[in-house]
Structure formats: C-alpha cells, structure tokens
C-alpha positions in Angstrom: -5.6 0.4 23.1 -5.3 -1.8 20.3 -6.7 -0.6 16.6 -9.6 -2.1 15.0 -11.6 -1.7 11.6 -14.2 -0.1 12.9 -11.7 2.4 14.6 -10.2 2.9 11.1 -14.4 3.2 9.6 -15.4 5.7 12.6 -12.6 8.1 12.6 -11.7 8.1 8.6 -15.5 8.9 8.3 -15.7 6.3 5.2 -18.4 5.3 2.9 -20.6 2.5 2.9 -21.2 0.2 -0.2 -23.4 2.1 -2.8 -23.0 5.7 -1.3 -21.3 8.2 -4.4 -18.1 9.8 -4.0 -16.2 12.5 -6.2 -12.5 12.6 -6.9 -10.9 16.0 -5.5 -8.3 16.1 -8.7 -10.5 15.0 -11.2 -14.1 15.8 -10.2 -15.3 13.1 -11.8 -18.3 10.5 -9.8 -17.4 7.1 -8.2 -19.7 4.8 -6.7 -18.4 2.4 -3.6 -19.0 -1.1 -4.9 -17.1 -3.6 -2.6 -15.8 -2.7 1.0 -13.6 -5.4 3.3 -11.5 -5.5 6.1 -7.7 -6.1 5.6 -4.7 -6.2 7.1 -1.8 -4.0 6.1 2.3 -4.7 6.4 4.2 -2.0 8.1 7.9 -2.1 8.3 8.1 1.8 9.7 6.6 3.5 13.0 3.7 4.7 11.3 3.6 8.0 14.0 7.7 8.8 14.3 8.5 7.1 10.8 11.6 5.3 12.5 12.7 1.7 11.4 11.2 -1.9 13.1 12.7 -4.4 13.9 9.6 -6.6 13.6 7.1 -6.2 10.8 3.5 -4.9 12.4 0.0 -5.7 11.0 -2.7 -2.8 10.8 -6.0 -2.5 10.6 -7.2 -1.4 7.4 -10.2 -0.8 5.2 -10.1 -2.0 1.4 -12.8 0.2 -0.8 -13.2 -0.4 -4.5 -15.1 2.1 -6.5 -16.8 2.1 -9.7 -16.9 5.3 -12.0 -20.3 6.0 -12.7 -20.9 7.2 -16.4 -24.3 7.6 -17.7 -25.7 4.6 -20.1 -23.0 2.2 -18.4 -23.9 -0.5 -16.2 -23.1 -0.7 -12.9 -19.5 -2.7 -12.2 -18.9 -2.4 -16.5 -16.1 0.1 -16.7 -13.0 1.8 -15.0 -12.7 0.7 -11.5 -10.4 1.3 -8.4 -9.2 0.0 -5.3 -7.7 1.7 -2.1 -6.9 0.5 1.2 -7.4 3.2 4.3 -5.7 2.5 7.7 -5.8 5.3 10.8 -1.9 6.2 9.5 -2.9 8.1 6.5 -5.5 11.0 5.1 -5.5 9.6 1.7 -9.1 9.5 1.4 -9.5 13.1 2.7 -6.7 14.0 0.6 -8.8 12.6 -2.8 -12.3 12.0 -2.3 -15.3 14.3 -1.1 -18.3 12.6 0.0 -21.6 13.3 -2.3 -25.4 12.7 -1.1 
C-alpha cells in the first residue's frame, strides 16, 4: 500500500492548526500556526538505509509553530518549521502535546 498524508497525520498523531505544543529540551510553549502537505526527496531506503538508484518522493507533513510569549502577538516573534514523514519520530522525539 502506497503512503499518503493522512497516513503520515493518523499514525504520527500530529497537531492541528492552533492546538499548543511544548518542546521536550527546552520546555518552552509553541503554538501550530500553518500546517501543509509536502513532498519529501529521499535518496536512501528509508526502512534498511541502503542506497537508490532512483530518487523516491514521500508523503510528508510541513508544521510551522509560533512561540507563544505573554504580551506578544500571535505570528510576531520566533518561529519554526518542520516537516514529518512516517520514516522518522522527530516529533515524538521533541514535542509533547499540551491541552
């Protein structure tokens, strides 16, 4: 079966736009402010790590995140962008979801 970007939504368990997160390292609060579907170059098997020899496309999910600091506006400040495919545990790894 083929991967999609809602597979890569569904089983990374990832935030909609406006839902809070926290950074792992840092502890410090980020608000989801954007969220899109992209596409992501592979050149490596992204389950045995062993060399191509044609270039793959994945599904991915692009979040950007706003760091919420009290008095600032929303989107006025530090902000970041990741992208999240089904080949990774970055988000796991660095963000904890807050409700």
């Amino acid at each position: 079966m083929r991967e999609t970007h809602d597979d890569v939504i569904r089983v990374k368990h990832l935030p909609r736009v406006g839902q809070s997160v926290r950074s792992r390292k840092h502890g410090t609060s980020w608000r989801v402010i954007e969220k899109k579907e992209v596409w992501l170059n592979t050149s490596d098997d992204p389950l045995t790590g062993a060399c191509r020899v044609i270039t793959a496309m994945i599904p991915a999910i692009y979040l950007c995140y706003w760091r919420v600091q009290e008095g600032r506006q929303p989107g006025i400040g530090k902000m970041l962008g990741y992208a999240y495919s089904l080949h990774d545990n970055t988000f796991d790894a660095n963000w904890e979801l807050v409700n």
